[in-house]
C-alpha positions in Angstrom: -70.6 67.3 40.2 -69.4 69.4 42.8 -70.1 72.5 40.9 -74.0 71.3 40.7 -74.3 70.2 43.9 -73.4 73.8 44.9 -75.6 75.6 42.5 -78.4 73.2 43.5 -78.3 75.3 47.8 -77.5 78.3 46.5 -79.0 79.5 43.0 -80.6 82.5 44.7 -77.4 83.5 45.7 -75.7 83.3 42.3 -78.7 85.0 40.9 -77.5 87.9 43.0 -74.2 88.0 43.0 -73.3 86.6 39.0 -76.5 88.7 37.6 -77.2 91.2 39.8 -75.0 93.6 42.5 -75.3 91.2 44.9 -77.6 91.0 48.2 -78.0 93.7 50.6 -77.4 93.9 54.3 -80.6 92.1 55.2 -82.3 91.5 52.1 -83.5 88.0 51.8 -82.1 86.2 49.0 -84.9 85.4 45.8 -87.4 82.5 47.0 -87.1 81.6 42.7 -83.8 82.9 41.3 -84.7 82.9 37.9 -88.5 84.1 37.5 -86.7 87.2 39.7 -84.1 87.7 37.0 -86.8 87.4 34.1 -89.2 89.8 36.2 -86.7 92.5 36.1 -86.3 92.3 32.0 -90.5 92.3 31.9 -90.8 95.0 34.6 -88.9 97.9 34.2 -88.9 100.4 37.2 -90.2 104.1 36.7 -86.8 105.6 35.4 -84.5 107.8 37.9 -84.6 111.2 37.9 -81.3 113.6 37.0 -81.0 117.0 35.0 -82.7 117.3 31.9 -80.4 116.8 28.4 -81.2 120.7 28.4 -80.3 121.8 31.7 -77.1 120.0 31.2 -76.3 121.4 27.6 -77.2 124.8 29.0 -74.7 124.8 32.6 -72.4 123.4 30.3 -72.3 126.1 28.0 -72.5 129.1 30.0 -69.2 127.4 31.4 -67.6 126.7 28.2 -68.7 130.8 27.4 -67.4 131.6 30.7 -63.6 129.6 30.2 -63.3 131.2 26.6 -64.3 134.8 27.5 -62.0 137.3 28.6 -65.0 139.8 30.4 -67.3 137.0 31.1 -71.0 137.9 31.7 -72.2 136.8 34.6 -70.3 135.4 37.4 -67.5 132.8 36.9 -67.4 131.4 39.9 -71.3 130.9 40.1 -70.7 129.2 36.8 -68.0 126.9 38.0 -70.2 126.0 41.2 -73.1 125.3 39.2 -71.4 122.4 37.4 -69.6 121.5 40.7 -73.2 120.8 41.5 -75.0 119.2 38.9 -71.6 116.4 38.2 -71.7 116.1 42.2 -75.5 115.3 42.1 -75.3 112.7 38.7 -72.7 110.8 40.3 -73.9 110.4 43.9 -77.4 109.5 42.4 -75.8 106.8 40.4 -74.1 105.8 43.3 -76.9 105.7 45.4 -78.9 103.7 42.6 -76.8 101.0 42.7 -76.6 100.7 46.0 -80.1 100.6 46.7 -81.7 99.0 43.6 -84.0 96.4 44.1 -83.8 95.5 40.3 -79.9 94.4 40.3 -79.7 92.5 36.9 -81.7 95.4 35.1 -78.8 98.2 36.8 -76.1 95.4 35.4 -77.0 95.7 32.3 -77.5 99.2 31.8 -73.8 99.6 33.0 -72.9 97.0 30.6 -74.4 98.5 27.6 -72.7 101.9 29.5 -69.4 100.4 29.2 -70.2 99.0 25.5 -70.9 102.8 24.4 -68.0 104.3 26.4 -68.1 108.2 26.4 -65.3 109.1 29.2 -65.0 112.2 31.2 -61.7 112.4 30.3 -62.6 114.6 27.3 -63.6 117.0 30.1 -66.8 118.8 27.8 -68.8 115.9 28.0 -68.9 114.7 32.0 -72.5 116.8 32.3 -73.4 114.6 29.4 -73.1 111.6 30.8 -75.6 110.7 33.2 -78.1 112.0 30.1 -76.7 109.5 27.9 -77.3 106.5 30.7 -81.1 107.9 31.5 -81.9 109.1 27.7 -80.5 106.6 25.5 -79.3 103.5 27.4 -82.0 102.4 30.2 -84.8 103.1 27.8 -83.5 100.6 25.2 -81.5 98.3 27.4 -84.8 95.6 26.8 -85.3 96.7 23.3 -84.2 97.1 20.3 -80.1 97.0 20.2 -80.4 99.1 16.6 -82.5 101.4 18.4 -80.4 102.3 21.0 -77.1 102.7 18.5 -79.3 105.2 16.9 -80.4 106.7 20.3 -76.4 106.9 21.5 -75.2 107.9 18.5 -77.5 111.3 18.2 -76.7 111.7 21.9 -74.6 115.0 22.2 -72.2 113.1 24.4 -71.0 110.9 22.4 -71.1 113.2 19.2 -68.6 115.5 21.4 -66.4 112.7 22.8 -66.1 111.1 19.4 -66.3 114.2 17.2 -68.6 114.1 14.9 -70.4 117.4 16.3 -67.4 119.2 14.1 -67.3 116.9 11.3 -67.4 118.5 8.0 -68.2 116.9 4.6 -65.5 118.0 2.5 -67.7 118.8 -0.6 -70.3 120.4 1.8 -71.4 124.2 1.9 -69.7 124.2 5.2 -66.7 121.8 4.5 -65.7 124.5 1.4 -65.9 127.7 3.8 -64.2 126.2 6.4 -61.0 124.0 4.0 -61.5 121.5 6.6 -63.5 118.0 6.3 -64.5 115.2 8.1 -63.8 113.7 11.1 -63.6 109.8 11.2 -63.8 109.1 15.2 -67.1 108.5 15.6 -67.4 106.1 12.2 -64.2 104.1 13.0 -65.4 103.1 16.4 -69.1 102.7 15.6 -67.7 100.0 13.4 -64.4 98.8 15.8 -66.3 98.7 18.8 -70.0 99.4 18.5 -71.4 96.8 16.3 -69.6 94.4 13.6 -65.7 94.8 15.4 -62.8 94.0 13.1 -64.0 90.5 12.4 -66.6 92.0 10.2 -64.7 92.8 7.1 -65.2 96.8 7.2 -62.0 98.4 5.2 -60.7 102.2 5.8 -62.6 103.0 2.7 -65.8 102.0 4.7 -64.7 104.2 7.8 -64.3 107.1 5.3 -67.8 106.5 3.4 -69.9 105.9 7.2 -68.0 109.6 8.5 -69.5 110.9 4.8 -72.9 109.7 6.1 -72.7 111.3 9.4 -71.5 114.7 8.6 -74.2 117.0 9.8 -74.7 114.6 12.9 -74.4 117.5 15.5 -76.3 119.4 18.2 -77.3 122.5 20.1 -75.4 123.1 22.9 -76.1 127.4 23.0 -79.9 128.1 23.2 -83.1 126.3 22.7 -83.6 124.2 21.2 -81.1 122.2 23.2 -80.4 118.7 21.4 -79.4 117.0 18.3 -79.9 118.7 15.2 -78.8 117.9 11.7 -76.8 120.5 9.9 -77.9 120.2 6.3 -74.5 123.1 5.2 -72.0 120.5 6.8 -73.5 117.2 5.2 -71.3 115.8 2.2 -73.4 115.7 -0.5 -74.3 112.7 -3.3 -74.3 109.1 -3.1 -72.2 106.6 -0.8 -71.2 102.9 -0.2 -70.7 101.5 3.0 -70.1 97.8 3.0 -71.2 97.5 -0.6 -75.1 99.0 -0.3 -75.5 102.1 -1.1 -76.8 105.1 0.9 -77.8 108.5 -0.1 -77.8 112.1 1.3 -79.6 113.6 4.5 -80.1 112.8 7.7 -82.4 109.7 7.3 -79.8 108.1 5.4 -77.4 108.2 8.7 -80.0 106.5 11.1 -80.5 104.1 7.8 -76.5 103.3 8.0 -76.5 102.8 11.9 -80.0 100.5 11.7 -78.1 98.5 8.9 -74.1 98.0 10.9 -76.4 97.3 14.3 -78.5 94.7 12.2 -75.9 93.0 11.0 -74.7 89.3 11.0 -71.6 90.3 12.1 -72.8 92.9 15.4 -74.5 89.5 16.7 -71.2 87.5 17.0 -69.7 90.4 18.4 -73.1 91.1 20.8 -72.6 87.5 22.2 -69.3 87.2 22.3 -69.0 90.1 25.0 -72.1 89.2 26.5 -70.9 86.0 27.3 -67.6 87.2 28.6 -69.0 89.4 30.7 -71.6 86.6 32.2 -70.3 83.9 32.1 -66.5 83.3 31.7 -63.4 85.6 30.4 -63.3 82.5 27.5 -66.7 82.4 27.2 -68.1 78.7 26.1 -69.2 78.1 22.5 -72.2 76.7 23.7 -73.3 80.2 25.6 -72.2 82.9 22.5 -73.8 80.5 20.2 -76.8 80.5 21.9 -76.9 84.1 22.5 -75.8 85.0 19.1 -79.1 82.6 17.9 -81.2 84.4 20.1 -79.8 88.3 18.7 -80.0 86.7 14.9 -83.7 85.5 15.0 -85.0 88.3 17.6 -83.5 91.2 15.2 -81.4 92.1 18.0 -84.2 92.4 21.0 -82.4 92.8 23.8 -84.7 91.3 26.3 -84.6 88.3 24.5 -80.6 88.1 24.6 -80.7 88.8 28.6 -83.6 86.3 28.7 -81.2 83.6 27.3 -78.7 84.7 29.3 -80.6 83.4 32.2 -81.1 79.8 30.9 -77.4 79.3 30.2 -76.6 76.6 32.4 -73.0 78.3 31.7 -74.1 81.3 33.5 -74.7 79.2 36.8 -72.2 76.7 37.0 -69.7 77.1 37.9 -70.9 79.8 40.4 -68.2 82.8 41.2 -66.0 82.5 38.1 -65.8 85.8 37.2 -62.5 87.7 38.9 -65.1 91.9 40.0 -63.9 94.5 38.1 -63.4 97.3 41.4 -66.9 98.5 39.9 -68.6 95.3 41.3 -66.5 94.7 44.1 -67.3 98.1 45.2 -70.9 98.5 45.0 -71.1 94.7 46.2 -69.0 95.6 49.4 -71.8 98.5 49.6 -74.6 96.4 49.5 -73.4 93.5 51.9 -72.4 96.3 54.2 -75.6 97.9 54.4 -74.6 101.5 52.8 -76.6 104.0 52.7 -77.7 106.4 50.0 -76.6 109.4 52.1 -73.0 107.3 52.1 -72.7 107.1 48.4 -69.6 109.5 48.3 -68.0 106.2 49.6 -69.1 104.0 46.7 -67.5 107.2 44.3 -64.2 106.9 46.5 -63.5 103.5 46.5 -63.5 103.5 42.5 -61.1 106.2 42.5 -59.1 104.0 45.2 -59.1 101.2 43.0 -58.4 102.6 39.6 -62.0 102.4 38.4 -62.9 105.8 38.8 -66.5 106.9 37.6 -66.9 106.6 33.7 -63.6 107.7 33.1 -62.5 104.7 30.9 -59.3 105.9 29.0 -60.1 104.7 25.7 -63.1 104.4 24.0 -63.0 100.4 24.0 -64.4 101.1 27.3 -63.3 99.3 31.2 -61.7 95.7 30.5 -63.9 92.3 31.3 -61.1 90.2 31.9 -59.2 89.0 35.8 -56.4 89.7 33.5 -56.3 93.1 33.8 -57.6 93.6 37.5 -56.0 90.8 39.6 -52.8 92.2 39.7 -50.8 91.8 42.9 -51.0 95.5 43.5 -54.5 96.1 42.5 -55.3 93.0 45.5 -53.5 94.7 48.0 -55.2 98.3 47.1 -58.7 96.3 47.7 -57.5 94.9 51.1 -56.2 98.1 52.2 -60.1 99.6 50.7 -61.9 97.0 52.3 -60.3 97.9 55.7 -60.7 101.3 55.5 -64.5 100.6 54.7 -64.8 98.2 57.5 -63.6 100.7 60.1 -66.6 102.7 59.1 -69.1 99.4 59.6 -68.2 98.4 63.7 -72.1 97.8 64.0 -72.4 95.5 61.1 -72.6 91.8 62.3 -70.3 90.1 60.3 -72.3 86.9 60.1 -75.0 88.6 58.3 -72.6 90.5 55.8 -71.4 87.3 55.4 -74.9 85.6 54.4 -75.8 89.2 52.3 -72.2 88.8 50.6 -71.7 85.1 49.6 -74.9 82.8 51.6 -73.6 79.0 50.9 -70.7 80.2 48.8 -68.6 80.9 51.3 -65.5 78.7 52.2 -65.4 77.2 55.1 -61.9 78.5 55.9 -63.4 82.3 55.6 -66.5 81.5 57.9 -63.5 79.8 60.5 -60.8 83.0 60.0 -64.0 85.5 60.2 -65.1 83.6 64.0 -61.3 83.8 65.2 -61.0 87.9 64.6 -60.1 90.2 66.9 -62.9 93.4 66.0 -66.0 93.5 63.4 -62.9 95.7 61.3 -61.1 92.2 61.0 -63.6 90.4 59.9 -65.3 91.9 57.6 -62.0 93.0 56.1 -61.5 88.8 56.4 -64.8 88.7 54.4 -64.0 91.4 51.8 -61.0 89.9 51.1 -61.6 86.9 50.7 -61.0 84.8 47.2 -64.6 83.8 46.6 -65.7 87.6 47.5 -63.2 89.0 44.8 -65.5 86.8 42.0 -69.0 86.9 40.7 
């Protein structure tokens, strides 16, 4: 009852904060929660600018020429400025997105589907890529088609480098025979694992081997123009194959055949919900919700828009409000919105990830960032956000706390933070009171 009663005074508040990146400094919360949320799945804004898939390929080539030449042309240092430059811009524009985007749920699920197709810097070729991958591939699919945007990633030279299929050689291949070396099974095993059906789907080893068949000439053009995907007819393994008992032939169509297959399958739609549902609603999401949402994937044919349209009737996705422990990613760009950041202060969005463990689509495996308080609510990893928050606050002494406070939580604040935030000494305190607080550490 309690839990009703709350959501009853404050859905536009849980629209923001559970759905979205919560309220900013002054922004008035959604006079109807829920035709706001729809809007933004109708109404796409224009996509952000960023370097072109080219210009990145190309920077990131003359540095990879530059690193592996002994009498470099050109000048190395201009080289290494250059990409300096253009990760420095991508990551401060995402940044700044974040903290400014008037279309919160949209940005949440683009970092969601982000996080589902993990490419990491930490294989240090692709960070150029990446901000390509989110502009190219994600956003313009994140309402559509899911099969359509596993095609769209999966051509992507990011994640072809990260998961290395760029290399990948079919053994029985023109190329495979020159080089005596063969395929690589990365980017199969985890379009399987983690990209659509997940182990619950009945793939074998035998299938991993037959899918990294089908994608062997799945590369790109990293050089000279054109810049891109390509297909490399020498290093595709010839003849027939079997993934999953159907049978597939040779050539490229027959890879975005496979991929269309996996991301249509009944199996990908359990898996679809399941992590939707963890990630909106609860870390053991409620039968109820990945039912519904794995209905809603089954008899769409995967339409995205659909899925985040049932997402937004869940009753589970409203009540209870703030049961979901913020990865540092949402804590941090939520403490940047309540606090009224600026884009020209987006550097401090980028810090406070590294503060926090988070850091900026480095993820160290390719199962992507963890969804679960599990694995951020440690008692170190609380302290580390206190000590963050305070830091941040001593930047903020013109802020009025009371309307952080209404940006950050509105009605879901506790009585005993409104009380501790009135008794502090300085702005610093209380907004680090705020920041800290139990109910601001959930969504």
């Amino acid at each position: 009852m309690r839990a009703k009663l709350q959501r009853m005074k404050s859905p536009a508040h849980i629209a923001a904060i559970r759905f979205g990146l919560g309220l900013r400094l002054g922004e008035a919360p959604p006079a109807q929660p829920e035709a706001w949320l729809l809007q933004q799945i109708d109404r796409p804004a224009p996509p952000p600018e960023g370097a072109s898939l080219a210009q990145a390929l190309e920077v990131r080539g003359k540095d990879l020429a530059a690193r592996r030449a002994r009498n470099p042309e050109g000048d190395p240092m201009q080289t290494r400025a250059a990409v300096a430059e253009l990760l420095r811009t991508e990551t401060l524009a995402w940044a700044s997105r974040r903290l400014t985007a008037d279309q919160p749920f949209r940005e949440r699920l683009v970092d969601f589907w982000m996080n589902h197709f993990t490419v990491s810097r930490r294989s240090g070729s692709t960070a150029l890529l990446i901000g390509s991958l989110e502009r190219d591939a994600i956003r313009p699919h994140v309402t559509g088609r899911f099969a359509d945007m596993a095609v769209a990633v999966a051509r992507h030279p990011a994640m072809l480098i990260y998961l290395d299929n760029a290399g990948s050689l079919g053994p029985n291949s023109p190329g495979g025979q020159r080089a005596r070396r063969g395929l690589n099974e990365n980017l199969a095993r985890e379009m399987l694992e983690l990209h659509t059906l997940s182990p619950a789907g009945g793939y074998t080893q035998g299938d991993v081997q037959e899918l990294a068949k089908i994608l062997t000439g799945w590369s790109f053009e990293g050089g000279r123009e054109p810049y891109g995907f390509v297909f490399r007819g020498r290093n595709h393994e010839p003849g027939e194959k079997r993934l999953l008992g159907r049978r597939f032939g040779a050539g490229e169509a027959a890879g975005e055949e496979a991929i269309r297959f996996l991301a249509e399958h009944p199996a990908t739609w359990r898996h679809l919900a399941v992590k939707l549902a963890r990630h909106f609603v609860a870390d053991q999401p409620p039968a109820q919700a990945v039912s519904a949402l794995e209905r809603s994937l089954r008899e769409s044919k995967g339409d995205l828009g659909a899925a985040a349209r049932t997402l937004v009737a869940l009753p589970q996705a409203w009540d209870p409000p703030l049961g979901k422990f913020r990865t540092p990613m949402d804590y941090v760009i939520a403490a940047g919105r309540a606090l009224g950041l600026r884009e020209g202060q987006a550097r401090l969005v980028l810090a406070g990830l590294g503060s926090l463990s988070q850091p900026l689509w480095t993820a160290q495996q390719p199962i992507g960032w963890p969804d679960v308080a599990a694995d951020w609510a440690t008692p170190e990893a609380l302290m580390r956000r206190v000590d963050w928050a305070f830091t941040l606050a001593g930047r903020m002494e013109r802020v009025d706390p009371g309307a952080a406070a209404e940006a950050a939580l509105g009605p879901l604040a506790r009585a005993e933070t409104a009380t501790e935030m009135r008794r502090a000494g300085s702005v610093r305190d209380a907004l680090t009171l705020l920041l800290g607080s139990p109910e601001f550490m959930h969504r």
